[in-house]
C-alpha positions as MATLAB code, in Angstrom:
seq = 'XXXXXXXXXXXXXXXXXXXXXXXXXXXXXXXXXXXXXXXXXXXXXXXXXXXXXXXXXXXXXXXXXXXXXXXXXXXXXXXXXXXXXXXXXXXXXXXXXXXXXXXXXXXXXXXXXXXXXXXXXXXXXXXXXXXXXXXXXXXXXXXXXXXXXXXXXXXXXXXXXXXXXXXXXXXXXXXXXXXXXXXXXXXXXXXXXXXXXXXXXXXXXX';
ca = [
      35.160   96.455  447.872;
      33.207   93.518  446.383;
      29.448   93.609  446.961;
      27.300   91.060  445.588;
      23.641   90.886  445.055;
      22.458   87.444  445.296;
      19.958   86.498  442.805;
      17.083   84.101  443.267;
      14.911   84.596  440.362;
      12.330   86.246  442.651;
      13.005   90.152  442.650;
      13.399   92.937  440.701;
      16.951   93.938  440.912;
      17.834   96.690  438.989;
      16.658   99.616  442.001;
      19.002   97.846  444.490;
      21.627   98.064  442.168;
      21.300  101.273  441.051;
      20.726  102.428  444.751;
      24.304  100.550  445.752;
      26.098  102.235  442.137;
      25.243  105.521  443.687;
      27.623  105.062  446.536;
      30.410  104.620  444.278;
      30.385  101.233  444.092;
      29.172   98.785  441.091;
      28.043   95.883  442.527;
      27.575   92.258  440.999;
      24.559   90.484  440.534;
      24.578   86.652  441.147;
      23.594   83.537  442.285;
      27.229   81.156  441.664;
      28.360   80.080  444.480;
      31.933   81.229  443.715;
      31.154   84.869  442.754;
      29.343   85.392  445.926;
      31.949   83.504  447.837;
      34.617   86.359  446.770;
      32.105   88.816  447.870;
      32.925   91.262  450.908;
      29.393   91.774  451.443;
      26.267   90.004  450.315;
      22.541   91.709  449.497;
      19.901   89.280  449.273;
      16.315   91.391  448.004;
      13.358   89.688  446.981;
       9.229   90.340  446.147;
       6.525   88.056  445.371;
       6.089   85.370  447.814;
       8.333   83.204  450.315;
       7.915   80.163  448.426;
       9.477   81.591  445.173;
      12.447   83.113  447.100;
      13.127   79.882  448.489;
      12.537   78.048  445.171;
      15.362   79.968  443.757;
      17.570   79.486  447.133;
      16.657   75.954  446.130;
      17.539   76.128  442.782;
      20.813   77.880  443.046;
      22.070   75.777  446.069;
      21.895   78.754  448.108;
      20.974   77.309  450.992;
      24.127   75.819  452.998;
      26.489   78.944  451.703;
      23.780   81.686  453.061;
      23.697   79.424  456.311;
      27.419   79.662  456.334;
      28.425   82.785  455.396;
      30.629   85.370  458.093;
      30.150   88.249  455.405;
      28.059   90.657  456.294;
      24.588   90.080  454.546;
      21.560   91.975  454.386;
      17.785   90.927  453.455;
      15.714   93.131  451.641;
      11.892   92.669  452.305;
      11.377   88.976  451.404;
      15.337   88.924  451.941;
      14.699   89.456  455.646;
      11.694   86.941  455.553;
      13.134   84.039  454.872;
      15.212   84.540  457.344;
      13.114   83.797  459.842;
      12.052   79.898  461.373;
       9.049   79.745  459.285;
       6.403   81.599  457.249;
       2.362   81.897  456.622;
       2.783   82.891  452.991;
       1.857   79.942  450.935;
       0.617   79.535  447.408;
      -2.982   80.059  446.813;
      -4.573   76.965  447.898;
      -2.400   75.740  450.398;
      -2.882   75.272  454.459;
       0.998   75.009  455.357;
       3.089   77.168  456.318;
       6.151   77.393  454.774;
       8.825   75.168  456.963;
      11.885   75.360  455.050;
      12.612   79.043  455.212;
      16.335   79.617  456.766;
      15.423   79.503  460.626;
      18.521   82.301  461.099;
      16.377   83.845  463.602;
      13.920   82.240  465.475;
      10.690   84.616  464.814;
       7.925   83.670  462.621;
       6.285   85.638  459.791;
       2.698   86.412  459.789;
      -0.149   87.770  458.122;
      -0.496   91.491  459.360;
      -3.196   91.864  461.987;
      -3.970   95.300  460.649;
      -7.214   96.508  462.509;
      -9.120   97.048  459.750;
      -6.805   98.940  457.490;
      -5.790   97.844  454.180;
      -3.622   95.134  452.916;
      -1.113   95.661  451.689;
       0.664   98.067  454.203;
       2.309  100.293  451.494;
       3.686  103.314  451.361;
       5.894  105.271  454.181;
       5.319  104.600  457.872;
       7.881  105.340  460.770;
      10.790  102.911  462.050;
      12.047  103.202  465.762;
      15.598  101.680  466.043;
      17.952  100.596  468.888;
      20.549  102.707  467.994;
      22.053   99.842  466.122;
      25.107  100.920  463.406;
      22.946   99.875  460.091;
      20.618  103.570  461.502;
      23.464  105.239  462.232;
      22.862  109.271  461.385;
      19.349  108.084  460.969;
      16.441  109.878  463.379;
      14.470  108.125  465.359;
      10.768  107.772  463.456;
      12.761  108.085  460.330;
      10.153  107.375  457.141;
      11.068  104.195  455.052;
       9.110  103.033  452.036;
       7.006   99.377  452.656;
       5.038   97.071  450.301;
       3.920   94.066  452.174;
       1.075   91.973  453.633;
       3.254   89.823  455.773;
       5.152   90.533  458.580;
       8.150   89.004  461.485;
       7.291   88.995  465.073;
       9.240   91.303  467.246;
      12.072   89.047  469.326;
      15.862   89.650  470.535;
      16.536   90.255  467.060;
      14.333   92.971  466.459;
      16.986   96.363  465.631;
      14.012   98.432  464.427;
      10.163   98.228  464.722;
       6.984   99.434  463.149;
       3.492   99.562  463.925;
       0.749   99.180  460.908;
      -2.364   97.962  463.113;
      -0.052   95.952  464.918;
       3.587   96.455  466.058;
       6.214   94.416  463.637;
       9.784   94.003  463.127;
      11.154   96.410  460.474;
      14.888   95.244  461.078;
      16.642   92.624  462.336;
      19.818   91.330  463.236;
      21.828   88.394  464.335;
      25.160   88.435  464.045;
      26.492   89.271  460.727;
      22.562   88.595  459.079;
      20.751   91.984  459.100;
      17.292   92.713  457.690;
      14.967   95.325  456.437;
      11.125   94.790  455.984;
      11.493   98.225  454.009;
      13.164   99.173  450.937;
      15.602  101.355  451.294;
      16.171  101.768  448.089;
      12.687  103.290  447.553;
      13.275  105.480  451.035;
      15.335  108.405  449.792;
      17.749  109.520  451.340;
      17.327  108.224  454.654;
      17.456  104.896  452.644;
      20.617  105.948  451.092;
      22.537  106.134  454.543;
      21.201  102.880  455.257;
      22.709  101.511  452.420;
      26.158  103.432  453.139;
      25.852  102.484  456.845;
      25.542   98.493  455.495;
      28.554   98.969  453.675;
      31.052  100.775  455.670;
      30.082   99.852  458.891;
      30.128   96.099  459.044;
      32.882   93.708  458.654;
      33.457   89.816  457.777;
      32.952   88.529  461.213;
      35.865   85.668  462.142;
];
């Protein structure tokens, strides 16, 4: 099995691929087109803001082979993000929201409404899931690690939610694009099965 991580310029890979080499399998990082296209499966992580993942989806000519792709990917905080129609993260300074994310599933990221409690949620807060197969063997209320002031709306995608002053999507999916707000690669063990879960239960859809 081929698993690639897709590199944008925006994230700090080496935990993902660390996490993935301890399930037996050593994946590849990269952003050419033809590596990834020989790819079974596809990880797409990223930190910092929307705007620099997309820069790099930009950069790379990401865009149209993400868009196209039947292998079975899976967005890793920002990774999920920009998955979504549109964002509010913008570069200091700016008043637009950022259009040009990859509209995959029609939600829209916001700033957390958190209530009064600190930005940025961080640190380990409960996920409820629909039973979906990425949380397969995995509790309901399960702890996952999060670092993020920015958040998807919950919508027919939503596969898992969590509530930090308000109640947010913590994983999506749409066909053969899933999503985690989380890392699981910071989550342990439970975070671990995730990962397995992503990799033996999901297929190149036709």
């Amino acid at each position: 099995m081929k698993i690639c991580i897709i590199d944008t310029g925006s994230a700090n890979l080496n935990s993902v691929n660390q996490a993935i080499k301890r399930l037996g399998v050593n994946p590849e990082i990269s952003n050419n087109l033809e590596e990834l296209s020989s790819a079974d499966k596809l990880i797409l992580p990223g930190v910092g803001s929307a705007v620099s993942v997309m820069n790099g989806v930009k950069k790379y000519n990401l865009r149209d082979f993400i868009l196209n792709t039947k292998k079975p990917l899976l967005g890793i905080c920002l990774g999920m993000q920009i998955q979504a129609i549109d964002s509010e993260e913008v570069p200091l300074g700016s008043t637009e929201n950022v259009e040009m994310t990859l509209g995959i599933v029609k939600g829209h990221v916001h700033k957390l409404q958190t209530c009064g409690l600190t930005l940025p949620h961080m640190g380990w807060n409960t996920v409820k899931h629909t039973d979906h197969p990425l949380f397969d063997g995995i509790k309901q209320d399960a702890f996952f690690y999060f670092d993020h002031s920015f958040a998807l709306d919950i919508g027919d995608f939503t596969i898992g939610e969590c509530e930090y002053g308000e109640k947010f999507t913590a994983a999506s999916g749409h066909h053969n694009f899933l999503g985690v707000q989380f890392h699981p690669e910071k989550s342990g063990a439970v975070g671990t099965t995730l990962l397995s879960n992503f990799i033996h239960n999901f297929e190149e859809s036709e």
